[in-house]
C-alpha angles and dihedrals in degrees: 000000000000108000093167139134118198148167136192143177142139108277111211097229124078114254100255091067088040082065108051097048079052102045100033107016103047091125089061096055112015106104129025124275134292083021102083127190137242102209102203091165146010109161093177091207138097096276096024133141129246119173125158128175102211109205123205124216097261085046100266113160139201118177127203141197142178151102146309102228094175131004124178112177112253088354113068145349119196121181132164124202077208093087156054137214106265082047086279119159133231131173101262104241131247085002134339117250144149116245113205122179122185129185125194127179111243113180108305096335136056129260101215118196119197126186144165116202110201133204097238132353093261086066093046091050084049090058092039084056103050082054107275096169094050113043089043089056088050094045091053094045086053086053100053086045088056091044090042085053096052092050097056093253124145118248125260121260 
């Protein structure tokens, strides 16, 4: 069965600058505004860490923590909050998924694909309900500012 969440769109800056605001700026982009986000670890390898805090404007915080389960330079990030480093696991809160980001040059922009595979359809309607669309979409079109930025583009109006 297909438990998963996506979005997708052309992003207006080429893919190697998709990359490095991915890659070096997450903290920048990775959650909505005004939430912002603490990066404590993104070990872009098979077995690396990748662990946030994202911290709401009235100081809310939710932390999160997994694992980098594939990561090919300007092509594709997959991570899972399943499990540890040490290939530990954990439960996944608040629920357990797979995040995949791709990123595919199309002309002079990016296409970014963003997706989050569930568990069971249960896990995929909680997601879709906290917004998954978007703040995913936000979050995508805070990444192509950050990447626009780093390419000496102006930014969009």
């Amino acid at each position: 069965m297909n438990h998963e969440l996506a979005i997708e769109r052309i992003l207006d800056a080429p893919v190697t600058a998709i990359w490095q605001a991915w890659r070096d700026h997450l903290e920048e982009w990775w959650c909505p505004l005004p939430w912002r986000t603490k990066l404590h670890a993104l070990e872009l390898h098979a077995g690396g860490r990748f662990a946030t805090t994202m911290i709401g404007p009235e100081g809310e915080r939710h932390g999160g923590e997994g694992l980098i389960l594939e990561a090919i330079p300007a092509q594709r990030v997959v991570f899972t909050n399943t499990l540890l480093p040490g290939w530990r696991p954990q439960t996944g809160e608040p629920f357990p998924f797979v995040g995949i980001f791709e990123f595919t040059p199309e002309g002079a922009g990016t296409r970014y694909r963003a997706a989050a595979r569930h568990w069971t359809a249960d896990d995929r309607e909680k997601h879709r309900a906290m917004g998954f669309e978007t703040g995913w979409l936000a979050v995508a079109e805070q990444l192509e500012a950050v990447a626009r930025r780093i390419a000496g583009l102006p930014a969009r109006a």
